[in-house]
C-alpha positions, 0 to 999 in steps of 0.5 A: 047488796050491789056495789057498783065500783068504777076505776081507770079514769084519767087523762089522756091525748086525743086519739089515745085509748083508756080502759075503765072497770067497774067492780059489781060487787053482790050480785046474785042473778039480779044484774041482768045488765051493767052498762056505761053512761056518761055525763059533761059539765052542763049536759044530760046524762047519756048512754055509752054502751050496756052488756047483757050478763047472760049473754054477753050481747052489747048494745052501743050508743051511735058516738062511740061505735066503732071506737069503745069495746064493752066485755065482762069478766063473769067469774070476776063480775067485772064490766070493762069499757075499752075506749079507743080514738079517744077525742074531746067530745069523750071527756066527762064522769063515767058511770058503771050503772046496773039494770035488775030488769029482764027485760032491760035490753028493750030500751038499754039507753033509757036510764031509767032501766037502771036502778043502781049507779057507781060513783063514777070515774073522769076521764079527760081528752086533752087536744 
Protein backbone atom coordinates (compact mmCIF):
# COMPACT_ATOMS: atom_id res chain seq x y z
CA UNK A 1 0.00 0.00 0.00
CA UNK A 2 1.28 3.73 -0.92
CA UNK A 3 2.10 5.96 1.52
CA UNK A 4 2.29 9.62 0.70
CA UNK A 5 4.25 11.46 3.51
CA UNK A 6 5.04 15.05 3.19
CA UNK A 7 7.54 17.26 5.30
CA UNK A 8 9.93 20.82 5.22
CA UNK A 9 6.87 23.08 5.50
CA UNK A 10 7.08 26.40 7.73
CA UNK A 11 7.61 29.68 7.82
CA UNK A 12 9.37 31.66 5.98
CA UNK A 13 10.27 35.63 4.73
CA UNK A 14 9.17 36.90 1.48
CA UNK A 15 11.78 36.02 -1.26
CA UNK A 16 13.53 33.19 0.91
CA UNK A 17 13.27 29.60 -0.20
CA UNK A 18 12.15 26.25 1.43
CA UNK A 19 12.43 22.54 0.35
CA UNK A 20 9.56 20.24 0.79
CA UNK A 21 9.80 16.07 0.59
CA UNK A 22 7.15 13.60 0.38
CA UNK A 23 8.29 10.04 1.25
CA UNK A 24 6.16 7.76 -1.16
CA UNK A 25 6.53 4.89 0.48
CA UNK A 26 5.10 1.26 -1.46
CA UNK A 27 5.48 1.69 -4.58
CA UNK A 28 6.07 -0.87 -7.01
CA UNK A 29 5.99 0.34 -10.53
CA UNK A 30 2.34 2.01 -10.00
CA UNK A 31 3.50 5.59 -9.25
CA UNK A 32 3.96 6.63 -12.70
CA UNK A 33 3.85 10.17 -11.37
CA UNK A 34 4.11 12.17 -7.87
CA UNK A 35 3.28 15.81 -7.80
CA UNK A 36 2.60 19.05 -5.59
CA UNK A 37 -0.60 20.89 -5.26
CA UNK A 38 -1.57 23.29 -3.04
CA UNK A 39 -4.52 24.81 -1.26
CA UNK A 40 -5.37 28.50 0.26
CA UNK A 41 -7.71 29.29 3.02
CA UNK A 42 -11.15 29.88 0.78
CA UNK A 43 -9.55 28.62 -2.51
CA UNK A 44 -9.49 25.45 -4.74
CA UNK A 45 -6.98 23.27 -4.86
CA UNK A 46 -4.27 24.12 -7.57
CA UNK A 47 -1.24 22.60 -9.36
CA UNK A 48 2.26 23.21 -8.16
CA UNK A 49 4.22 21.21 -10.30
CA UNK A 50 4.28 16.99 -11.16
CA UNK A 51 7.31 14.68 -12.08
CA UNK A 52 7.27 11.76 -14.49
CA UNK A 53 9.12 8.73 -12.41
CA UNK A 54 10.29 7.06 -15.42
CA UNK A 55 11.61 9.88 -17.02
CA UNK A 56 11.97 12.55 -14.86
CA UNK A 57 10.14 14.80 -17.10
CA UNK A 58 8.67 17.89 -14.88
CA UNK A 59 5.80 19.89 -15.90
CA UNK A 60 4.79 23.13 -13.99
CA UNK A 61 2.03 25.28 -13.05
CA UNK A 62 2.55 29.11 -14.77
CA UNK A 63 2.66 30.67 -10.87
CA UNK A 64 5.70 28.96 -9.88
CA UNK A 65 7.92 28.72 -13.09
CA UNK A 66 10.96 29.79 -13.00
CA UNK A 67 10.86 30.08 -9.33
CA UNK A 68 10.14 26.01 -7.94
CA UNK A 69 12.32 23.09 -8.72
CA UNK A 70 10.73 19.37 -8.62
CA UNK A 71 13.18 16.20 -8.65
CA UNK A 72 13.09 12.82 -7.11
CA UNK A 73 15.41 10.63 -5.72
CA UNK A 74 14.41 7.00 -7.09
CA UNK A 75 16.61 4.70 -4.94
CA UNK A 76 14.93 6.89 -2.14
CA UNK A 77 11.51 7.02 -3.75
CA UNK A 78 11.47 10.51 -2.44
CA UNK A 79 9.81 13.56 -4.51
CA UNK A 80 11.34 17.10 -3.50
CA UNK A 81 9.92 20.47 -4.16
CA UNK A 82 12.71 23.16 -4.19
CA UNK A 83 10.94 26.60 -3.94
CA UNK A 84 12.72 29.81 -4.49
CA UNK A 85 11.58 33.66 -4.27
CA UNK A 86 9.00 32.66 -2.29
CA UNK A 87 6.43 35.52 -1.94
CA UNK A 88 2.62 35.75 -0.04
CA UNK A 89 0.49 34.52 -2.76
CA UNK A 90 2.66 30.86 -2.09
CA UNK A 91 1.25 30.55 1.32
CA UNK A 92 -1.17 27.47 1.68
CA UNK A 93 -1.11 23.39 2.57
CA UNK A 94 1.24 21.52 0.28
CA UNK A 95 0.08 18.35 -1.07
CA UNK A 96 2.38 15.32 -2.29
CA UNK A 97 -0.29 13.58 -4.74
CA UNK A 98 0.27 10.41 -6.73
CA UNK A 99 -0.78 9.37 -10.05
CA UNK A 100 -1.01 5.03 -10.96
CA UNK A 101 -2.26 6.29 -14.50
CA UNK A 102 0.43 5.97 -17.62
CA UNK A 103 -1.01 8.34 -19.25
CA UNK A 104 -1.30 10.94 -16.44
CA UNK A 105 0.90 13.34 -18.01
CA UNK A 106 -1.90 14.02 -20.71
CA UNK A 107 -3.52 16.52 -18.25
CA UNK A 108 -0.91 16.58 -15.20
CA UNK A 109 -2.78 19.73 -13.58
CA UNK A 110 -6.20 17.92 -13.50
CA UNK A 111 -6.41 16.12 -10.03
CA UNK A 112 -8.61 14.09 -10.76
CA UNK A 113 -5.28 12.08 -12.41
CA UNK A 114 -4.38 11.52 -8.90
CA UNK A 115 -5.55 8.70 -6.70
CA UNK A 116 -3.71 9.26 -3.71
CA UNK A 117 -2.80 12.17 -1.34
CA UNK A 118 -0.65 12.98 1.79
CA UNK A 119 -1.73 14.76 4.47
CA UNK A 120 -0.15 17.87 3.43
CA UNK A 121 2.66 20.02 4.96
CA UNK A 122 2.06 24.36 5.49
CA UNK A 123 4.23 26.57 4.30
CA UNK A 124 3.74 30.25 5.51
CA UNK A 125 5.17 33.58 3.30
CA UNK A 126 5.52 36.29 5.86
CA UNK A 127 5.64 40.03 4.31
Amino acid sequence: QVQLVESGGGLVQAGGSLRLSCAASGCTGDCHGLGWFRQAPGKEREFVATIRWSSATAYYGDSVKGRFDISRDDAKNTLYLQMNSLNFEDTALYFCARSNLYTYHSDFADLRRYDLWGQGTQVTVST
